[in-house]
C-alpha positions as CSV (number, residue, x, y, z in Angstrom):
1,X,-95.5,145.7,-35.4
2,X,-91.6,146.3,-35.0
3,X,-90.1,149.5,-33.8
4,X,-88.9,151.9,-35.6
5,X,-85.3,153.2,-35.7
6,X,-86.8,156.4,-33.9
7,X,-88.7,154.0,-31.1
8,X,-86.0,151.8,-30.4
9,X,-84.6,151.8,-27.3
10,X,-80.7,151.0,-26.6
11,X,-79.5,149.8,-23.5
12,X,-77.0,148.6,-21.6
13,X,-76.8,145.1,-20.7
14,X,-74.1,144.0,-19.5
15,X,-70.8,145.7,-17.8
16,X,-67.2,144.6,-16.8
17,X,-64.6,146.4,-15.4
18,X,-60.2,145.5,-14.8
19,X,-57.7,147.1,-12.9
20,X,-53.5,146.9,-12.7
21,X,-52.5,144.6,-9.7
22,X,-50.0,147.2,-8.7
23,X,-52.4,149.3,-5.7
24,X,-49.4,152.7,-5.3
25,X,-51.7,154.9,-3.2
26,X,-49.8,155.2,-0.1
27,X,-46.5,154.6,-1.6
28,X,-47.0,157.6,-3.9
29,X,-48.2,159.6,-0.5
30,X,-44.8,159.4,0.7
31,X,-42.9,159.9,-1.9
32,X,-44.8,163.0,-2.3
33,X,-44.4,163.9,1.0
34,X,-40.7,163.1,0.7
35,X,-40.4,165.5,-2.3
36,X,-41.9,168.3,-0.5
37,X,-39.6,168.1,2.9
38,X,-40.9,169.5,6.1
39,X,-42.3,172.7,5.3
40,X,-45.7,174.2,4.9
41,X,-46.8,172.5,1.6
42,X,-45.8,169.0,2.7
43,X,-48.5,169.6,5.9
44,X,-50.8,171.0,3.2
45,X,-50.7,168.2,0.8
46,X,-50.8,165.6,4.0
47,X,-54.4,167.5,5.2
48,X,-55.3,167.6,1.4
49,X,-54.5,163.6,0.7
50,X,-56.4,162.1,3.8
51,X,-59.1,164.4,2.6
52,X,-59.3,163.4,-1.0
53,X,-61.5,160.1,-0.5
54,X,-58.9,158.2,-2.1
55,X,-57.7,155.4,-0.6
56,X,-56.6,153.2,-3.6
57,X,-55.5,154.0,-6.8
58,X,-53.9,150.9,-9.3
59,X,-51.2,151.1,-12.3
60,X,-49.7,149.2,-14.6
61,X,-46.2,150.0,-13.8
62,X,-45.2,147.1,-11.1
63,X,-44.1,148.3,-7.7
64,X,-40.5,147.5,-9.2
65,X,-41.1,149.9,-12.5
66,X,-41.9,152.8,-10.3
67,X,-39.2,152.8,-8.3
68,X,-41.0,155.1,-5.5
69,X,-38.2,154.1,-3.1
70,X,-35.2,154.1,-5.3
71,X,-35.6,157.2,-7.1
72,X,-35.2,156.2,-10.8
73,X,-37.7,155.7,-13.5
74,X,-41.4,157.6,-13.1
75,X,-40.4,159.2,-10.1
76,X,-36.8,160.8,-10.7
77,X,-35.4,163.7,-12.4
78,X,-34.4,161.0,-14.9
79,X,-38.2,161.1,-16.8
80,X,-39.1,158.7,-19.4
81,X,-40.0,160.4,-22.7
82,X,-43.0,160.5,-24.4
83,X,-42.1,157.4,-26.5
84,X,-40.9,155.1,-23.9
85,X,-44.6,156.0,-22.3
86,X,-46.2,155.1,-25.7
87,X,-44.9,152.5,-25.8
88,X,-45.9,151.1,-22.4
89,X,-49.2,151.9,-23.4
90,X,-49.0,149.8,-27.0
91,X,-48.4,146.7,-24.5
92,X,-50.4,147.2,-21.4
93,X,-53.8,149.0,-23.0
94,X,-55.0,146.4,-24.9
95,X,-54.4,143.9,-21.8
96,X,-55.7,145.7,-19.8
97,X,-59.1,146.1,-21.8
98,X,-59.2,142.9,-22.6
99,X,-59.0,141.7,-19.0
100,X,-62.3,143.9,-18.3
101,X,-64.0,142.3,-22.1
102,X,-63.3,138.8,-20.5
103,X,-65.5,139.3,-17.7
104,X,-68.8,140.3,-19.7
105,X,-71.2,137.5,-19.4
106,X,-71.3,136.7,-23.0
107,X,-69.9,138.7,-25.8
108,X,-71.9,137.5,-28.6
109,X,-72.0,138.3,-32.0
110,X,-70.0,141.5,-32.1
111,X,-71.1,143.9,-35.1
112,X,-69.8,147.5,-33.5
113,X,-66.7,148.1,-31.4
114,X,-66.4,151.3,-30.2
115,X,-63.4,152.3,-28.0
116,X,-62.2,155.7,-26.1
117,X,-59.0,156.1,-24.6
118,X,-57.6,159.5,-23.8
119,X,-53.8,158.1,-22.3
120,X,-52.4,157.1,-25.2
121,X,-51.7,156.9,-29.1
122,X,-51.0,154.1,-31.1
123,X,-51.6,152.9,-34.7
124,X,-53.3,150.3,-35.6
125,X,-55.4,151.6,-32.5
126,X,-56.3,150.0,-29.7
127,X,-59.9,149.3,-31.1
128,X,-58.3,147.4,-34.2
129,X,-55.7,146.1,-31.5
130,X,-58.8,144.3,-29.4
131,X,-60.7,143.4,-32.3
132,X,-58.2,141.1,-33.7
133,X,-57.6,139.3,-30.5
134,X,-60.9,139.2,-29.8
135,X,-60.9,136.9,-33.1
136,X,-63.9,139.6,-34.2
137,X,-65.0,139.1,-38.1
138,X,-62.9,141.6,-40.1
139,X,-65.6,143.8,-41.2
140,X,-66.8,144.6,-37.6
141,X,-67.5,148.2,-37.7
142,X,-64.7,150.5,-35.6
143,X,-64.9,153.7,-33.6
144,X,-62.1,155.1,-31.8
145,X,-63.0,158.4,-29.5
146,X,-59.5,159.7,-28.1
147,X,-58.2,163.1,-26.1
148,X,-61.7,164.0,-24.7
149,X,-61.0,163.1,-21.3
150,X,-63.0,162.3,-18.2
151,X,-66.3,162.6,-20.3
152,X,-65.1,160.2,-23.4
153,X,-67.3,157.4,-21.8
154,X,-70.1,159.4,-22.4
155,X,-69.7,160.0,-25.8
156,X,-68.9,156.3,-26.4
157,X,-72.0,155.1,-24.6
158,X,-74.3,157.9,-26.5
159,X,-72.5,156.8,-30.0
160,X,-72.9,153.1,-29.4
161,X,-76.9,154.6,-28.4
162,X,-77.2,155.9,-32.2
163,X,-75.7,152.8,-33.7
164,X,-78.4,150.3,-31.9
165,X,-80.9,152.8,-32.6
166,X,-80.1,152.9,-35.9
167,X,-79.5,149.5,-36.8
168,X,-81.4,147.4,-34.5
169,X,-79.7,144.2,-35.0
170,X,-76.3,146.1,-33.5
171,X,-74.4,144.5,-30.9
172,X,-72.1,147.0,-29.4
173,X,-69.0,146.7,-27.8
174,X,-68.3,149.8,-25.9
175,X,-64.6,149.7,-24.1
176,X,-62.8,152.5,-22.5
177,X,-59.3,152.2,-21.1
178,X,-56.9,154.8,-19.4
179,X,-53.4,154.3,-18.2
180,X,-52.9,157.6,-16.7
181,X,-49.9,156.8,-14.4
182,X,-48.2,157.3,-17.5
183,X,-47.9,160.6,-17.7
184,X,-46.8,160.9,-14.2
185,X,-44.6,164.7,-14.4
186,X,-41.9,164.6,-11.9
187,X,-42.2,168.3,-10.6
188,X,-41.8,169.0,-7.2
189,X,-44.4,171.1,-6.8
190,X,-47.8,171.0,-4.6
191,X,-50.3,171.6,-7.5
192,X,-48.7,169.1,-9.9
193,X,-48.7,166.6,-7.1
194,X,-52.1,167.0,-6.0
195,X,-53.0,166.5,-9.3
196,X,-51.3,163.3,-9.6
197,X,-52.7,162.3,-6.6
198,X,-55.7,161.5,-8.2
199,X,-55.5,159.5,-10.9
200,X,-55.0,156.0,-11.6
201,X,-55.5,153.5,-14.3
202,X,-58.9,151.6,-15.2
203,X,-60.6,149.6,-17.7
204,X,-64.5,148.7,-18.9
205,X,-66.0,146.9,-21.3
206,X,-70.5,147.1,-21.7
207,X,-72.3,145.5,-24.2
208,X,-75.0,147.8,-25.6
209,X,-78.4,146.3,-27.5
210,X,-81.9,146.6,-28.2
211,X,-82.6,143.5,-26.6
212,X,-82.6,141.9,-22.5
213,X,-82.8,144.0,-19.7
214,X,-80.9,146.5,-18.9
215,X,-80.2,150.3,-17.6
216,X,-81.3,151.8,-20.9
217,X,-79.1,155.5,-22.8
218,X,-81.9,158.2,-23.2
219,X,-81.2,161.3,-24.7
220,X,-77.7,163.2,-24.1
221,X,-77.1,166.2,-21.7
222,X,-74.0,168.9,-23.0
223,X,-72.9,172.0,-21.6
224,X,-69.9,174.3,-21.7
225,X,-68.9,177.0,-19.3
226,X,-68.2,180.8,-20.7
227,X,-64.8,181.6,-20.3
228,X,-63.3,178.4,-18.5
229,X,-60.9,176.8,-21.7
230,X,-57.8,177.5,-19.4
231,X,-59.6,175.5,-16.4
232,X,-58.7,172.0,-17.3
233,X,-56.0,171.5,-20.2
234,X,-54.5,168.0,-21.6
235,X,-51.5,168.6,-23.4
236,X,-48.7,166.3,-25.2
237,X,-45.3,167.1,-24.0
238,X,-41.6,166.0,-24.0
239,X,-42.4,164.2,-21.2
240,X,-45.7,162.6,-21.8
241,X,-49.4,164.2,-21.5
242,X,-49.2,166.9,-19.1
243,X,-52.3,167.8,-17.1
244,X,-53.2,171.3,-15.9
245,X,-56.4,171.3,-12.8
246,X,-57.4,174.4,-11.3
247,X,-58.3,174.7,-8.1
248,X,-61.5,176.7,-9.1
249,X,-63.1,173.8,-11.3
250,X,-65.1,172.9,-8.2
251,X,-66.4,176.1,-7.5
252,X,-67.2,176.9,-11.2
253,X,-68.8,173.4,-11.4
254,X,-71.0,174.2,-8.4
255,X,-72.0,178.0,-9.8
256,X,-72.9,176.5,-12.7
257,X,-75.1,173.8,-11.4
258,X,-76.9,176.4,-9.1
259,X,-78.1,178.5,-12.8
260,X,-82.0,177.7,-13.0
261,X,-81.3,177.2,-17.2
262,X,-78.8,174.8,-16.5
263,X,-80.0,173.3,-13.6
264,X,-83.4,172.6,-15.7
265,X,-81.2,171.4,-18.8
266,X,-80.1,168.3,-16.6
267,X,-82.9,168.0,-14.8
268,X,-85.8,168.5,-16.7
269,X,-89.4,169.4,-15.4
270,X,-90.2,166.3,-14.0
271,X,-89.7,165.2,-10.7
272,X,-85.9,164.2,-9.7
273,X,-84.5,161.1,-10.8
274,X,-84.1,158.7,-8.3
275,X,-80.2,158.1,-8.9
276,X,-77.1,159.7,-10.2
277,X,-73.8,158.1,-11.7
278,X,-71.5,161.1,-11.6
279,X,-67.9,161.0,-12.8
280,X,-66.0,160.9,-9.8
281,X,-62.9,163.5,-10.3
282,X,-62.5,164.0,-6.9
283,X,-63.6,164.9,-3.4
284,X,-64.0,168.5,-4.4
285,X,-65.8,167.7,-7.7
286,X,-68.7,165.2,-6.1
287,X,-68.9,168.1,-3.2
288,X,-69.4,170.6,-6.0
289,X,-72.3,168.7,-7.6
290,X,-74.1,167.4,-4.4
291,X,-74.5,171.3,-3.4
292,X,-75.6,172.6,-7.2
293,X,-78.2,169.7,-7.8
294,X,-79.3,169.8,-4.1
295,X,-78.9,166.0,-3.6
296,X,-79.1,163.8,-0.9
297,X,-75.4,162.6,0.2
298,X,-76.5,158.9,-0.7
299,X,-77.2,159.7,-4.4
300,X,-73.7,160.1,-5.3
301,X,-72.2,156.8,-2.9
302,X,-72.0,154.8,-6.1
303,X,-69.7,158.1,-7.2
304,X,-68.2,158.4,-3.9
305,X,-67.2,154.3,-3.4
306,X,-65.4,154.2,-6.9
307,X,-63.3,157.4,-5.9
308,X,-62.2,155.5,-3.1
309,X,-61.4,152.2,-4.3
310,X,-59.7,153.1,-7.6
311,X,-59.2,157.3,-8.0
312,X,-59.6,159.3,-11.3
313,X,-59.7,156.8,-13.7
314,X,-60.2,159.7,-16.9
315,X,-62.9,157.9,-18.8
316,X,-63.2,154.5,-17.6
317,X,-64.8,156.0,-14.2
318,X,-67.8,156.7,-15.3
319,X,-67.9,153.5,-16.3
320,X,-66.9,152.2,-12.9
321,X,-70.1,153.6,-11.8
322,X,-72.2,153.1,-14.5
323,X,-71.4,149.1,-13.4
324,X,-72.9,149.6,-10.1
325,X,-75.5,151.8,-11.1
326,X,-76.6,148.3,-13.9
327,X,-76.3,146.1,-10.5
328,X,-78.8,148.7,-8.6
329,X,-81.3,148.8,-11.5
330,X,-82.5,152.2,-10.9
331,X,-86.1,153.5,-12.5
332,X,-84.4,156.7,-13.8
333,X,-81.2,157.9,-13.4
334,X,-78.8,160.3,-14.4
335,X,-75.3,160.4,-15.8
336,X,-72.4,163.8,-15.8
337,X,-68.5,163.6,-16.4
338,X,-66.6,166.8,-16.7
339,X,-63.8,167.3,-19.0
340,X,-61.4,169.8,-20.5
341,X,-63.7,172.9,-21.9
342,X,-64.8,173.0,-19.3
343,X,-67.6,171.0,-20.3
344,X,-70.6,168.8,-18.9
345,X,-71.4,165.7,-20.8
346,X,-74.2,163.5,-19.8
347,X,-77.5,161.3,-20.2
348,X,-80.5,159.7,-18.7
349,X,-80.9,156.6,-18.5
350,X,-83.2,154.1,-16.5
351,X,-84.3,150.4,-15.9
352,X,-85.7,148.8,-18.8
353,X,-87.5,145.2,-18.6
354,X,-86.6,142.3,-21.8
């Protein structure tokens, strides 16, 4: 007998991932470090950076378009508007994506694309962008999922999880893609610079089906904290998208996770899932959630390896270890990004057989 739209079960089968060839980790360490002299902050933001777990982080601007050394371009006074960013992005997204799509095993009949990218804006999007050089059939079905943030992957995976569920014949390409050097913010300031210090650009394409094996996308996981809206803001400026990270996101993160409601919300009743694919936003943030879900240290390395070889990637690192997690082939599982809200989004998910 055939499943039913309600019994079918969507998975993920397949996942690629891309980077930038241009690795600016330690040069943007001493430029910072330059910016900020000899004083206190400069020792501050030296303990705080050899502390942060990061120790590569990859953009498409060359080594040449930053200009760390030469003071021009992203890293002057002189800052490139929000247009000349745009525009960077209209060129390099699409690429970029594309470089992680070429990777999948085998694309297959495409019927879905859906596509979240929180760096940039551009129309035709980036999802009609792809599609046409992908050479997909014009009437393939589009969804673009912009401006969330660090927990847009989630949304995309859960939406391309109702369209195979819905439609079992769906083949779904999900693609997230985040250029956020781009909105590098030339203030010499510790907090704007620690901020920066984390993020880097990243893409990641999954194919998502009823069929094969594969981790499969249970049901979702959402949350928002009480009075946190001015925690984590992502605003459009002059000078491209201008991020605002408090320092108690961690601690509010951690208080949060410790509440019985919400602690049974992600968990559940049952025993604990045997692995977790957490959105690694930093050090602080992995800490934060290793001490409110009482896990063992090895239950977030998958988290903990992707923050170290590639930093805050926005949406696409969830993604990043979402693609070890499909290598691992965990039983159960469970995955959390934070974004602007503040707010938890996440899902279960778990090995499924052919």
């Amino acid at each position: 007998m055939a499943e039913t739209p309600h019994s079918m079960t969507a998975r993920i089968t397949d996942l690629a991932t891309a980077v930038p060839d241009c690795d600016f980790e330690q040069d943007y360490r001493g430029w910072a470090m330059r910016q900020l002299g000899e004083g206190r902050e400069a020792k501050v933001y030296e303990r705080m950076a050899e502390r942060s777990g990061i120790e590569h982080r990859w953009s498409v601007l060359s080594a040449e378009d930053a200009k760390l050394d030469r003071g021009e371009g992203y890293y002057s006074a002189a800052a490139p508007s929000t247009a000349s960013r745009m525009a960077i992005y209209e060129r390099e997204a699409p690429d970029l994506a594309l470089r992680a799509i070429a990777k999948l095993d085998r694309l297959g009949d495409i019927t879905h694309i859906v596509v979240a990218s929180c760096t940039g804006f551009v129309a035709p999007g980036i999802d009609q962008i792809i599609a046409r050089r992908l050479g997909l059939p014009d009437d393939v079905e589009r969804v673009l999922i912009g401006f969330m943030g660090c927990y847009a992957a989630v949304t995309a995976l859960r939406t391309a999880r109702h369209i195979v569920r819905s439609e079992p014949d769906a083949r779904v390409l999900v693609v997230t893609v985040e250029l956020s050097t781009l909105h590098h913010q030339n203030r010499v300031e510790i907090e704007p610079l620690l901020a920066g210090a984390q993020f880097g650009d990243g893409a990641a394409a999954a194919i998502v089906t009823a069929e094969g094996p594969g981790l499969e996308l249970g049901e979702g996981i959402s949350a928002a904290l009480e009075e946190s809206e001015a925690l984590i803001t992502w605003r459009i400026g002059d000078t491209g998208f201008e991020m605002h990270l408090s320092g108690e996101v961690p601690n509010r993160i951690a208080a949060a996770l410790s509440d019985t409601a919400v602690r049974r919300r992600i968990l559940g009743t049952g025993p604990k899932p045997e692995a977790f694919a957490v959105h690694a936003g930093g050090r602080s943030i992995l800490d934060a959630v290793e001490r409110g879900l009482e896990l063992d240290p090895a239950q977030l390395q998958a988290s903990r390896a992707v923050l170290r070889d590639f930093g805050n990637m926005s949406s696409s690192t969830l993604m990043f270890v979402m693609g070890r997690m499909l290598r691992e082939m965990p039983a159960s599982g469970i995955a959390l990004a934070f974004g602007p809200g503040l707010a938890m989004e996440g899902f279960r998910f778990g090995r499924v057989d052919a």
